[in-house]
mmJSON file of the N, C-alpha and C atoms, coordinates in Angstrom:
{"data_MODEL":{"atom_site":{
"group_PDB":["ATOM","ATOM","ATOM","ATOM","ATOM","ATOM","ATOM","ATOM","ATOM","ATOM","ATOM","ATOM","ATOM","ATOM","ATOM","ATOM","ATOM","ATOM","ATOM","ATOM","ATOM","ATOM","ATOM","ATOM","ATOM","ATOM","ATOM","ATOM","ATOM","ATOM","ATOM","ATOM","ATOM","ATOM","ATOM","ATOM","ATOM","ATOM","ATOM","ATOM","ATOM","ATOM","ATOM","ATOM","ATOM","ATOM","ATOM","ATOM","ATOM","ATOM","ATOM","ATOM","ATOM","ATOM","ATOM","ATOM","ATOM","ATOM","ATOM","ATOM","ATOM","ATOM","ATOM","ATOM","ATOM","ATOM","ATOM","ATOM","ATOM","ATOM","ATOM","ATOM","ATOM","ATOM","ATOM","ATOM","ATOM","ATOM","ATOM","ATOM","ATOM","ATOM","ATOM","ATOM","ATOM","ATOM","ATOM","ATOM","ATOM","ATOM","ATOM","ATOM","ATOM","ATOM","ATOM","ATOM","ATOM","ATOM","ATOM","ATOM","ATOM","ATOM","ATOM","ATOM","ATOM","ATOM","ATOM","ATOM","ATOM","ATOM","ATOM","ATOM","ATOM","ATOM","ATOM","ATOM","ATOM","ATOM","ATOM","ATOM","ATOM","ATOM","ATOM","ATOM","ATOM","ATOM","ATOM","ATOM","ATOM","ATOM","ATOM","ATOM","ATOM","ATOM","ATOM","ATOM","ATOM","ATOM","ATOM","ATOM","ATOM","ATOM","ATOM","ATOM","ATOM","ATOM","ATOM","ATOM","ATOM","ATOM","ATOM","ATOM","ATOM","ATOM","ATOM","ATOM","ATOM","ATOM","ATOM"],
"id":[1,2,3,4,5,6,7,8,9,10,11,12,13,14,15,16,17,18,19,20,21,22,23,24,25,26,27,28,29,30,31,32,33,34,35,36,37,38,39,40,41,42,43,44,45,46,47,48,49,50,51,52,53,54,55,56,57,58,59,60,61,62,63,64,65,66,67,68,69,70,71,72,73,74,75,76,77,78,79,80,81,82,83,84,85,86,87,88,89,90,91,92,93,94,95,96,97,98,99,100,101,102,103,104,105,106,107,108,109,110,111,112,113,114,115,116,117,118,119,120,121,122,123,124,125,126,127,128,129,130,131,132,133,134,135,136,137,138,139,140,141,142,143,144,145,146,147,148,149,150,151,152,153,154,155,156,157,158,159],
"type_symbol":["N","C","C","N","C","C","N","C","C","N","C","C","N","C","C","N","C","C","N","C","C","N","C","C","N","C","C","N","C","C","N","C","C","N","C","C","N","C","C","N","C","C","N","C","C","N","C","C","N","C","C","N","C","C","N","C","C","N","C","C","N","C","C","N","C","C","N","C","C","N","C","C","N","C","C","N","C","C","N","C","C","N","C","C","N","C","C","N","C","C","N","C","C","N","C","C","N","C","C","N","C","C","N","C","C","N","C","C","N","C","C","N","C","C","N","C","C","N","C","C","N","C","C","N","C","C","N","C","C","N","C","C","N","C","C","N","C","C","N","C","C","N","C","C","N","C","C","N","C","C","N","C","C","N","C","C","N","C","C"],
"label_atom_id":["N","CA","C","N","CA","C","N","CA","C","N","CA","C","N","CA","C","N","CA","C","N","CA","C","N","CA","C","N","CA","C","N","CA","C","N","CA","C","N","CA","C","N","CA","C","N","CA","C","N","CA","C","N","CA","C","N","CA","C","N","CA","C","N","CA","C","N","CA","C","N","CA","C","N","CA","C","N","CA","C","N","CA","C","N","CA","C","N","CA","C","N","CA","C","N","CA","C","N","CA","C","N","CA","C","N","CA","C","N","CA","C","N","CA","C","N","CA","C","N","CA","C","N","CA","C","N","CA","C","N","CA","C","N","CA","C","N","CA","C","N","CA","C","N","CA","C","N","CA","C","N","CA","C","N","CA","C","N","CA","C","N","CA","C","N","CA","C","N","CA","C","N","CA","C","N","CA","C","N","CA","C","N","CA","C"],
"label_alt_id":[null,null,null,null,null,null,null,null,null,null,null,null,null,null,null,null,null,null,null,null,null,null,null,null,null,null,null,null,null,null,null,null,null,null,null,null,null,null,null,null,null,null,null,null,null,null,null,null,null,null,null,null,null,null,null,null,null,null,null,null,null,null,null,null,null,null,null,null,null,null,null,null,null,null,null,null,null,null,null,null,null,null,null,null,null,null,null,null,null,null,null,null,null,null,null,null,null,null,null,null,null,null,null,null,null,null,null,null,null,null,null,null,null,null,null,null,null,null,null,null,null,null,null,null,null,null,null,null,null,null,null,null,null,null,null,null,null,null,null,null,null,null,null,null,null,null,null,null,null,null,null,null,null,null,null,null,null,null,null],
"label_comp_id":["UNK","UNK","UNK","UNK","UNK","UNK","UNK","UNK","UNK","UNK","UNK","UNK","UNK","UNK","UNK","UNK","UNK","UNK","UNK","UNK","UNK","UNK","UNK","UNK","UNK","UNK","UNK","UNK","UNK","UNK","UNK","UNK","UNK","UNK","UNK","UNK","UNK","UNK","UNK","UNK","UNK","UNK","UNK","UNK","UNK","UNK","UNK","UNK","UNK","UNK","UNK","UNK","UNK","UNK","UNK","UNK","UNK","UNK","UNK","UNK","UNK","UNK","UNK","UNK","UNK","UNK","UNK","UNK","UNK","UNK","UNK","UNK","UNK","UNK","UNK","UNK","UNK","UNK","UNK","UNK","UNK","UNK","UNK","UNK","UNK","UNK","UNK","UNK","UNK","UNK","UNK","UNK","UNK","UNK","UNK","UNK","UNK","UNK","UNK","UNK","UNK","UNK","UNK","UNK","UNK","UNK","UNK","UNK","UNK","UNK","UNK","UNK","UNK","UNK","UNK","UNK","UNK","UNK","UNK","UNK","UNK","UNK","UNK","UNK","UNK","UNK","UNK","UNK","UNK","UNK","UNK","UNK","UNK","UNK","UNK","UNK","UNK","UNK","UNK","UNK","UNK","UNK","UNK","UNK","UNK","UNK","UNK","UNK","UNK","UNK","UNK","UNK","UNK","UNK","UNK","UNK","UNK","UNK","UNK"],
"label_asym_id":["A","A","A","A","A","A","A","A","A","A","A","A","A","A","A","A","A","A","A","A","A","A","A","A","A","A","A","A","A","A","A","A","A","A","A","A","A","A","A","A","A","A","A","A","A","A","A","A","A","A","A","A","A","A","A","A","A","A","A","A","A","A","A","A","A","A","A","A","A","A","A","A","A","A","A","A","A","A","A","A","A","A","A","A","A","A","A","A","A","A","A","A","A","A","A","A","A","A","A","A","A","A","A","A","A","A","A","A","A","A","A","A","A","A","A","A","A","A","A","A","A","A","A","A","A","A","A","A","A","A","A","A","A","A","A","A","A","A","A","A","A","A","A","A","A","A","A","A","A","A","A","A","A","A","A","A","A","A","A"],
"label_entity_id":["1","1","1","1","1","1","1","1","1","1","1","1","1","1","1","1","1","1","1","1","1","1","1","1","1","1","1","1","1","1","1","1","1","1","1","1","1","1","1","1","1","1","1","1","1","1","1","1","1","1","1","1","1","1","1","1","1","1","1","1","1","1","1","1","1","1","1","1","1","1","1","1","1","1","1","1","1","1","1","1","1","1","1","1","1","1","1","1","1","1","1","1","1","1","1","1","1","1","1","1","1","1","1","1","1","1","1","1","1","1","1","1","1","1","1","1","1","1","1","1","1","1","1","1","1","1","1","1","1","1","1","1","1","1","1","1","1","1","1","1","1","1","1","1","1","1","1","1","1","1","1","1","1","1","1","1","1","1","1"],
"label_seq_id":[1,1,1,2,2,2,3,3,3,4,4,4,5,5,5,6,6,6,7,7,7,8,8,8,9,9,9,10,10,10,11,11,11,12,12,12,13,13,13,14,14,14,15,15,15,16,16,16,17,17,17,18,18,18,19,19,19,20,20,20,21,21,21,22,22,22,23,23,23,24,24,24,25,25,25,26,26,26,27,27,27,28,28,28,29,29,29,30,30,30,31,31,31,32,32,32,33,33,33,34,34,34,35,35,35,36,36,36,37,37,37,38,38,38,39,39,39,40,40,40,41,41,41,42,42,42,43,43,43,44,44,44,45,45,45,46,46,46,47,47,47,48,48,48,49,49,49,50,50,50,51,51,51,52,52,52,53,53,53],
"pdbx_PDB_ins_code":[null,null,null,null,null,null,null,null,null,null,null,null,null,null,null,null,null,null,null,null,null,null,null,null,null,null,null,null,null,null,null,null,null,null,null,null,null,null,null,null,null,null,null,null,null,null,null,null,null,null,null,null,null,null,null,null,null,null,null,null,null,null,null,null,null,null,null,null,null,null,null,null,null,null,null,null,null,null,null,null,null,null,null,null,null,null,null,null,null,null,null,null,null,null,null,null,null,null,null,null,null,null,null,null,null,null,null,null,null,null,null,null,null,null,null,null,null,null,null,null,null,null,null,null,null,null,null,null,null,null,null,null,null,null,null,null,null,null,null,null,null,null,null,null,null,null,null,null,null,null,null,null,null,null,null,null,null,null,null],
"Cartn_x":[-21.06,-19.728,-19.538,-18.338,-17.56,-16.378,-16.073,-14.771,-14.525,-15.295,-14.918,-15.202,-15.01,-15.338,-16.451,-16.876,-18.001,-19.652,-19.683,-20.951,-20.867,-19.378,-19.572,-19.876,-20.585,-21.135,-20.275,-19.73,-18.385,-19.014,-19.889,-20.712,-20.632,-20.982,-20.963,-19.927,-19.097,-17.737,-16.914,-17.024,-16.334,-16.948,-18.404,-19.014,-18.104,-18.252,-17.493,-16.53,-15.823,-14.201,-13.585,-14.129,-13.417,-12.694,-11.233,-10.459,-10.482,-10.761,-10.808,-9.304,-8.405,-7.366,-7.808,-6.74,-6.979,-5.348,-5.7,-4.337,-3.895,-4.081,-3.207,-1.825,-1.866,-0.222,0.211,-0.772,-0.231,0.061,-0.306,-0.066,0.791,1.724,2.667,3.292,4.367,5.514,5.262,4.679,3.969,3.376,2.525,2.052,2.879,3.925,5.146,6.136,6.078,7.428,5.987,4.958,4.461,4.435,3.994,4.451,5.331,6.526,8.399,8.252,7.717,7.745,7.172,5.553,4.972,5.675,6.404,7.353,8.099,8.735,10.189,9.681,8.696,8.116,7.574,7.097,6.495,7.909,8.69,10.302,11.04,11.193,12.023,11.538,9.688,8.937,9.149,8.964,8.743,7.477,6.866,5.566,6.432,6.749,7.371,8.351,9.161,10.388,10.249,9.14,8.802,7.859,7.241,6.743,8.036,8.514,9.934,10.679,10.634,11.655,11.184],
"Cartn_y":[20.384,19.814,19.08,19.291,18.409,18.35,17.349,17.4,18.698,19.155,19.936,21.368,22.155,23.226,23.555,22.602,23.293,23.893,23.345,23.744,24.978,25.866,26.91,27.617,28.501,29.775,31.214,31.081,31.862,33.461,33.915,35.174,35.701,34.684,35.25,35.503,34.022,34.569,35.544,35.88,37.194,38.376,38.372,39.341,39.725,38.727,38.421,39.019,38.678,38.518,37.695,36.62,35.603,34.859,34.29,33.838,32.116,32.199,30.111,29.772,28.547,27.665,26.558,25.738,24.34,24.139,22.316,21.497,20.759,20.986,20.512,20.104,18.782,18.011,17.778,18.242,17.86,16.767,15.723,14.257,13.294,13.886,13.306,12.786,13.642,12.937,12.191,12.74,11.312,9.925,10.073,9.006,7.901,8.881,8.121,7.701,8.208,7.641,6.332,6.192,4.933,3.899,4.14,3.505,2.262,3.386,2.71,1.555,2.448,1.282,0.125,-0.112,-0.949,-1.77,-1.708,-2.145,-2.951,-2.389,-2.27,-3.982,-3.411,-4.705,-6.057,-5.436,-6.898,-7.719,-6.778,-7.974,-8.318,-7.687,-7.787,-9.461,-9.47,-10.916,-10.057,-8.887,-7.779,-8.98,-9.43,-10.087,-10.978,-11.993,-13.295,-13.274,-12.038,-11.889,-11.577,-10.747,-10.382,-11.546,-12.199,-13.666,-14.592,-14.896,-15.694,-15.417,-13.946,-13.459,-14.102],
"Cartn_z":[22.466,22.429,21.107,20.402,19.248,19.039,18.645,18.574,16.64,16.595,15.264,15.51,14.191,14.536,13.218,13.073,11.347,12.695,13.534,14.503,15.528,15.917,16.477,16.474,17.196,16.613,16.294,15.631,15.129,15.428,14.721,15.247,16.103,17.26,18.796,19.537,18.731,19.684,19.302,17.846,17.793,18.501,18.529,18.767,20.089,20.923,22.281,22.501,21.806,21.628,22.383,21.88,22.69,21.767,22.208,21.508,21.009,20.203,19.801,19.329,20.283,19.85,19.507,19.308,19.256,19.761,20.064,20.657,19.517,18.364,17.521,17.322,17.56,17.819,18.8,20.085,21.395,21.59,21.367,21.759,21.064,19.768,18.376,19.626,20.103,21.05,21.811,22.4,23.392,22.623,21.881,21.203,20.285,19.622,19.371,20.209,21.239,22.698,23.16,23.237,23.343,22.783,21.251,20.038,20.194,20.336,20.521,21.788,22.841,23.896,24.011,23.275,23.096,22.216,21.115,20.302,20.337,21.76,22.33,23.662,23.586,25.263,24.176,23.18,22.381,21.906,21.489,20.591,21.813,22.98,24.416,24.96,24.702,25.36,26.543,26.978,28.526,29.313,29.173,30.028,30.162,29.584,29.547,30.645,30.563,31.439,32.562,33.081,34.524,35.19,34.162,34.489,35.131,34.402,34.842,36.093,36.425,37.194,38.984],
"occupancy":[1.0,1.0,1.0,1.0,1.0,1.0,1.0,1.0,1.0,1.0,1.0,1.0,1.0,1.0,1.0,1.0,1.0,1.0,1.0,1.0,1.0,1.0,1.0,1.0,1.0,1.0,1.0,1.0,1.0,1.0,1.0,1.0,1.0,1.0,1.0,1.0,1.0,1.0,1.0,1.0,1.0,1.0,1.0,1.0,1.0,1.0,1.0,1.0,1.0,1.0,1.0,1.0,1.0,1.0,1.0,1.0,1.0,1.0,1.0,1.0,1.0,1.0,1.0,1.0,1.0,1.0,1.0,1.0,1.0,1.0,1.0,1.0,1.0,1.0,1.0,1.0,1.0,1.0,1.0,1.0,1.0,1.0,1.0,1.0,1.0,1.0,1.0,1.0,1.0,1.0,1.0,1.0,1.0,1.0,1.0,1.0,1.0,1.0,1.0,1.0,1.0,1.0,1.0,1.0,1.0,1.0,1.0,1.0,1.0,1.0,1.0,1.0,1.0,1.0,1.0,1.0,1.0,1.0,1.0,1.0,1.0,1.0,1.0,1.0,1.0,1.0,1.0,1.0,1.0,1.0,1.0,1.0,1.0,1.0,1.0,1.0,1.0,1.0,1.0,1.0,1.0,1.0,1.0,1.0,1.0,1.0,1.0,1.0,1.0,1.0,1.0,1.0,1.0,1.0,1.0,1.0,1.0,1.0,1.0],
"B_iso_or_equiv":[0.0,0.0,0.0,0.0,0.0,0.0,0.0,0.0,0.0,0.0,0.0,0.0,0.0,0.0,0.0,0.0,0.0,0.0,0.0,0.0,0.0,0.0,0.0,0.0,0.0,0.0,0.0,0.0,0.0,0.0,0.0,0.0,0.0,0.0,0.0,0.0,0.0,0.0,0.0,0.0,0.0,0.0,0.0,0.0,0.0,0.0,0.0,0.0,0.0,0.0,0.0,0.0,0.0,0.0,0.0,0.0,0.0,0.0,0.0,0.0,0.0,0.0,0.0,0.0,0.0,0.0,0.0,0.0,0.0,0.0,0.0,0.0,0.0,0.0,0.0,0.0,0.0,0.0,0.0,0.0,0.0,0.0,0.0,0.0,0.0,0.0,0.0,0.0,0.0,0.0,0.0,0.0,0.0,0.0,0.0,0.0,0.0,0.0,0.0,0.0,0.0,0.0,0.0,0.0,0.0,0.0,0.0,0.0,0.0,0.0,0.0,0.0,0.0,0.0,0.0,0.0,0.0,0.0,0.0,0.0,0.0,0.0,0.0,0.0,0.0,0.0,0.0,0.0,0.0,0.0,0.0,0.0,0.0,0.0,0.0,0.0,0.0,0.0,0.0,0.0,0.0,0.0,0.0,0.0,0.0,0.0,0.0,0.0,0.0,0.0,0.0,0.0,0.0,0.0,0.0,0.0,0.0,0.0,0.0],
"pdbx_formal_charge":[null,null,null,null,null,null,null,null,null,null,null,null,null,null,null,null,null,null,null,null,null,null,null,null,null,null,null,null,null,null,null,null,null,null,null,null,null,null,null,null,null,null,null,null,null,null,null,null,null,null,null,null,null,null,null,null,null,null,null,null,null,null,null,null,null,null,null,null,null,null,null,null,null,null,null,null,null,null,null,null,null,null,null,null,null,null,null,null,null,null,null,null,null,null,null,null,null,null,null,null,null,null,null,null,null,null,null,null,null,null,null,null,null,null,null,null,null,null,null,null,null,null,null,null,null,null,null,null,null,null,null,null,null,null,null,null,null,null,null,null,null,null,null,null,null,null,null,null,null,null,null,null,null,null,null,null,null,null,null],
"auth_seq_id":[1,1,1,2,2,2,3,3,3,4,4,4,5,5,5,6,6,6,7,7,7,8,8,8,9,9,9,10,10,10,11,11,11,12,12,12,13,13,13,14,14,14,15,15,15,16,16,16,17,17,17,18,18,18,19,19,19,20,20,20,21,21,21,22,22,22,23,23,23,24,24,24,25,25,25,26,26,26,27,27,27,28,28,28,29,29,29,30,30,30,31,31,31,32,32,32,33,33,33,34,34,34,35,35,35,36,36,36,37,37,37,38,38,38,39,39,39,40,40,40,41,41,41,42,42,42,43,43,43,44,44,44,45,45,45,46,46,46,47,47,47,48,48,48,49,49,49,50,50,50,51,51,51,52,52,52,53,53,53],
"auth_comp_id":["UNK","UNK","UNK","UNK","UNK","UNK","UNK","UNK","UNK","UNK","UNK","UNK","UNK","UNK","UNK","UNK","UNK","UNK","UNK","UNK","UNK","UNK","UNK","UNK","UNK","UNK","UNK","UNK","UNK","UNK","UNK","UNK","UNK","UNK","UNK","UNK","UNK","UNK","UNK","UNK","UNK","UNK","UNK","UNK","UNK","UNK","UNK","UNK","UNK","UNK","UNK","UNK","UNK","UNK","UNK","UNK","UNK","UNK","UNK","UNK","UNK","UNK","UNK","UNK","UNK","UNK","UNK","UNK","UNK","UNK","UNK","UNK","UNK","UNK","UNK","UNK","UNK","UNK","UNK","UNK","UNK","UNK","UNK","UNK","UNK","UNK","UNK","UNK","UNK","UNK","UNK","UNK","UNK","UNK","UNK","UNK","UNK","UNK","UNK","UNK","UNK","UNK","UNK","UNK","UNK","UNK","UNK","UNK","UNK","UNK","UNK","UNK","UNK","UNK","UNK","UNK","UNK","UNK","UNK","UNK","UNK","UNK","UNK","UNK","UNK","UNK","UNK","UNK","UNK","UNK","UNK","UNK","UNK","UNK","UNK","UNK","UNK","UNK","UNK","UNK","UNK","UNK","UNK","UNK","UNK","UNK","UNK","UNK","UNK","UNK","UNK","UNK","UNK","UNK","UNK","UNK","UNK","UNK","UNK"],
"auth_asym_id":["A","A","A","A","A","A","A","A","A","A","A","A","A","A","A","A","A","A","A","A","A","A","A","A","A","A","A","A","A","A","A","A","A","A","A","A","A","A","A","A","A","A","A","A","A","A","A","A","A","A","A","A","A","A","A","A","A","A","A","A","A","A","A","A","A","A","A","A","A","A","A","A","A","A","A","A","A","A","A","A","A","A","A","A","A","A","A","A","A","A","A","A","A","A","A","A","A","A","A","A","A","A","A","A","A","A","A","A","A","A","A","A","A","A","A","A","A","A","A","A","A","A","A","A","A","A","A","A","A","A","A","A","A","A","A","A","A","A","A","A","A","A","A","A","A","A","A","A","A","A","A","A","A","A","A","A","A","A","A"],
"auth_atom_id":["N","CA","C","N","CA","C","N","CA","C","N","CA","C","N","CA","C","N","CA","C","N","CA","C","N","CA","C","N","CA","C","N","CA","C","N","CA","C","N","CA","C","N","CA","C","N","CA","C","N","CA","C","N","CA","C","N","CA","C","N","CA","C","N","CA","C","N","CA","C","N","CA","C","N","CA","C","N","CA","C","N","CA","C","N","CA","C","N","CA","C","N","CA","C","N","CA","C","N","CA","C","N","CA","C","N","CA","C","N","CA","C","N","CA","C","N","CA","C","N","CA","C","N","CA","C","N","CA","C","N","CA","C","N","CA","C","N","CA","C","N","CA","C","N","CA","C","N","CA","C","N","CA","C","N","CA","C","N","CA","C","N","CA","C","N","CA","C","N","CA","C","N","CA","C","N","CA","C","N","CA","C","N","CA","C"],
"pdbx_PDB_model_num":[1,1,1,1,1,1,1,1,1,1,1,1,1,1,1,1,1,1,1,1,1,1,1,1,1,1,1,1,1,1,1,1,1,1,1,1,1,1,1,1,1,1,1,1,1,1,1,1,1,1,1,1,1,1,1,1,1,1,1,1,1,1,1,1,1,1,1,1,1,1,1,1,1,1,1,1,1,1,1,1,1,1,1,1,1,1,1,1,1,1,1,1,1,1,1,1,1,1,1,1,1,1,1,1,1,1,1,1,1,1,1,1,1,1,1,1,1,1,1,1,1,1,1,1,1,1,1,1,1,1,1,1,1,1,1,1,1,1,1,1,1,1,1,1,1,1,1,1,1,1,1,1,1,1,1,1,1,1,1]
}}}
């Protein structure tokens, strides 16, 4: 297991034919729609306010 690809055995899996992807960029949107929210709860005082309530 790695998170890279310089250690696969490229050989075999062609030999194979087995197909190699990657998830490249899966997580931008998401990671930026968290971003915003964490953002969004720190300038709001979000703890402060559900404290109070």
């Amino acid at each position: 297991m790695s998170a890279g690809m310089e250690i696969m055995p490229f050989k075999a899996i062609e030999e194979r034919g087995i197909m190699v992807t990657n998830a490249r960029g899966i997580h931008k949107i998401p990671m930026a729609e968290y971003t915003i929210g964490m953002l969004l709860q720190y300038e709001k005082k979000l703890k402060l306010l559900m404290k109070n309530e």
